[in-house]
C-alpha positions as a printed Julia matrix, in Angstrom:
99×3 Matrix{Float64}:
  95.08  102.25   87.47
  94.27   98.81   87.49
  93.41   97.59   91.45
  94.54   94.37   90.57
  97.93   95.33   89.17
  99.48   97.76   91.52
 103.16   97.18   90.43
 104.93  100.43   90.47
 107.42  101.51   87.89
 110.65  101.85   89.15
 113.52  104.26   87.95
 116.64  103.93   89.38
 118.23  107.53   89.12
 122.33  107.26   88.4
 124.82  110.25   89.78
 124.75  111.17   85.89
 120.93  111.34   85.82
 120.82  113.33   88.99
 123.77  115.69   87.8
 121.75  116.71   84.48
 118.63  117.23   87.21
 120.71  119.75   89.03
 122.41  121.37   86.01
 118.98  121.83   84.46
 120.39  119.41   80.85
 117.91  117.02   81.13
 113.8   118.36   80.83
 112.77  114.31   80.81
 114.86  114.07   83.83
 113.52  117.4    85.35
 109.95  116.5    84.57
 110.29  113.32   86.38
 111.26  114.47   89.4
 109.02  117.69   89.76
 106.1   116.1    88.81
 106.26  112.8    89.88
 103.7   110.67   89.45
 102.04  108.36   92.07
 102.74  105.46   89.71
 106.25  105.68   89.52
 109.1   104.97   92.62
 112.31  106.77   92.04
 115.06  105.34   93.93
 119.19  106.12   94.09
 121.85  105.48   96.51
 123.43  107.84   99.07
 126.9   107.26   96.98
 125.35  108.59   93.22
 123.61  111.27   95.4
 127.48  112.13   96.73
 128.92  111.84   93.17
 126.32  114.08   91.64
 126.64  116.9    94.43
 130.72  116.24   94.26
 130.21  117.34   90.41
 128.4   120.56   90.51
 131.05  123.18   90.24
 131.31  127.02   91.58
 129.85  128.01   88.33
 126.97  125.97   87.67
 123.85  127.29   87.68
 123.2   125.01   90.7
 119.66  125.54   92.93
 119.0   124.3    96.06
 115.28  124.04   95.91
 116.12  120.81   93.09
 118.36  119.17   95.38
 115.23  119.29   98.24
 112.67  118.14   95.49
 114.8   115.25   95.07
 115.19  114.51   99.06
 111.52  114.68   98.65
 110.6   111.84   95.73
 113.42  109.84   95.31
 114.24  107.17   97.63
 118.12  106.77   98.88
 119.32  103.47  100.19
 122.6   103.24  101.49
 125.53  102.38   99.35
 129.49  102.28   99.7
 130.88  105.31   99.34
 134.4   105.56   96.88
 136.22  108.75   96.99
 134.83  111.26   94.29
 138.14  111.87   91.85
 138.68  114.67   89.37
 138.53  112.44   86.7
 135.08  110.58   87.89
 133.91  114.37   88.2
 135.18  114.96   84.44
 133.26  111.71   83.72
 130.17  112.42   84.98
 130.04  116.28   83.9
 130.79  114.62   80.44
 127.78  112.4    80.69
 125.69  114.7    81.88
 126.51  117.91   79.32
 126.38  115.93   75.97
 123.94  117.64   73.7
């Protein structure tokens, strides 16, 4: 790393991004979480955080050690919170399951 250029990246992580962490349909996603590098900020809101968690459904292969990794690397700022609908939930699982 270069002393005199210590701009980070930044990834901004949407509820669909942090849905395909959690169901496992994403290894780029997955990869950049568990091994984040020192180089890189990850950052989200506390209202994609609530969509992506408001998605995961009874029979999703859903484990809670990847929702602490996140808690871990990513920071949340605070955003408005809307309420999570069935059809934003189909939305997002749609998003997030495409092969």
């Amino acid at each position: 790393m270069n002393p005199k250029n210590n701009t980070k990246q930044i990834y901004f992580l949407t509820p669909e991004a942090i849905l395909k962490y959690f169901l496992g349909a994403s290894d780029d996603i997955d990869t950049l979480i568990m091994c984040k590098s020192s180089e890189v900020t990850l950052k989200t809101t506390d209202a994609n955080l609530y969509e992506a968690l408001g998605s995961v459904m009874p029979y999703d292969n859903f484990m809670n050690n990847k929702l602490v990794k996140l808690l871990e690397v990513v920071d949340i700022e605070h955003a408005e919170k809307k309420i999570l609908t069935h059809e934003r939930v189909d939305e997002l699982r749609a998003v997030a399951l495409k092969k």
